[in-house]
C-alpha positions as CSV (number, residue, x, y, z in Angstrom):
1,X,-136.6,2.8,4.3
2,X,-135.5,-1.0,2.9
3,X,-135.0,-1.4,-0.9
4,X,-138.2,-4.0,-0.7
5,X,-140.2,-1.5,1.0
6,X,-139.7,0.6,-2.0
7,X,-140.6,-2.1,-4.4
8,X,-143.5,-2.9,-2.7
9,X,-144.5,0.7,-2.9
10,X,-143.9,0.3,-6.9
11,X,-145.6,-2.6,-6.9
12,X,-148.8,-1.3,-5.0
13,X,-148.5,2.0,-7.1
14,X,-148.6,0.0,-10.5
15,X,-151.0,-2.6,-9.5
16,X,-153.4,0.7,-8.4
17,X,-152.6,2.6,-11.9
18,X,-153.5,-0.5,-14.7
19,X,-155.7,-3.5,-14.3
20,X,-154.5,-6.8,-15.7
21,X,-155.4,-6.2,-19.1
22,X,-153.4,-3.1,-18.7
23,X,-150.7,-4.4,-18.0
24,X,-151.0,-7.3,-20.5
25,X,-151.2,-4.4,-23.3
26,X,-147.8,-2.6,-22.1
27,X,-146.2,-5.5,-22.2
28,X,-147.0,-6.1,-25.7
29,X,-146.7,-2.4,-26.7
30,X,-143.5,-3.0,-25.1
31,X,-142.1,-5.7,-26.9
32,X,-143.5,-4.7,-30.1
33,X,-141.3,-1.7,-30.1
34,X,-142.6,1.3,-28.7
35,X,-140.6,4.0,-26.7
36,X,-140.4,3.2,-22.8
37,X,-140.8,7.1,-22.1
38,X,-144.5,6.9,-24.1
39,X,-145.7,4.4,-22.7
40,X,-144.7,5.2,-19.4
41,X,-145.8,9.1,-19.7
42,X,-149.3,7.0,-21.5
43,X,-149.8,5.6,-18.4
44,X,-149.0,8.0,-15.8
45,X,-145.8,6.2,-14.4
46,X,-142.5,7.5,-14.1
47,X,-140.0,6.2,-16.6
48,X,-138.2,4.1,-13.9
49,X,-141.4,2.6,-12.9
50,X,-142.5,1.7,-15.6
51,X,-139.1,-0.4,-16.6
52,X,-139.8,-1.9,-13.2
53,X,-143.2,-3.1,-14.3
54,X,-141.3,-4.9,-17.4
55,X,-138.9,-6.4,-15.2
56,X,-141.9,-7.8,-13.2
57,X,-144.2,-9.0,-15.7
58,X,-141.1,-10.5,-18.0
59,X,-140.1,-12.1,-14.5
60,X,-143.9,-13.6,-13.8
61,X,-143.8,-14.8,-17.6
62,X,-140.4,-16.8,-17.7
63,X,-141.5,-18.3,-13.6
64,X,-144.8,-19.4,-15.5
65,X,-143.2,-20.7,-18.2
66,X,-140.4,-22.9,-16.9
67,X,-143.0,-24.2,-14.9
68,X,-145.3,-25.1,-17.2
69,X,-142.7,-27.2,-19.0
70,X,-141.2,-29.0,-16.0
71,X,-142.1,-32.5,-17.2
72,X,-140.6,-34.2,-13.8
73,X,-142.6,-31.6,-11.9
74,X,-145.8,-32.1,-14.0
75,X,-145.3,-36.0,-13.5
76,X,-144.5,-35.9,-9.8
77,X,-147.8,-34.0,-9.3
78,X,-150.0,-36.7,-12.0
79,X,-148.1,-39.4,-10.1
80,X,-148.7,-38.2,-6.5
């Protein structure tokens, strides 16, 4: 089995196990200074899962944000 078959499968798992909002909340729980190990045991993931949903959502945040502050991007799409 490929490395990205395995993250899909971690992707699919954690997408099944919490809902958007879900996520939204470990992210903040997260960041605000809780223990990975609780939260992941809190939400039924496996400590190495649950890093991996991190990694994913902090990835999806900074993509979102760099776009949403390309100016020449946000122009080229006004001016088009």
């Amino acid at each position: 089995m490929s490395g990205k078959q395995v993250h899909r499968g971690k992707d699919r798992r954690a997408e099944e196990l919490l809902d958007a909002s879900q996520r939204e909340t470990a992210w903040k729980l997260f960041h605000s200074g809780y223990a990975p190990e609780l939260l992941a045991d809190r939400y039924g993931m496996t400590l190495a899962e649950f890093e991996d949903l991190i990694r994913r959502i902090g990835a999806n945040r900074k993509r979102t944000a760099e776009a949403s502050t390309d100016w020449r991007a946000r122009y080229a799409r006004y001016e088009a």
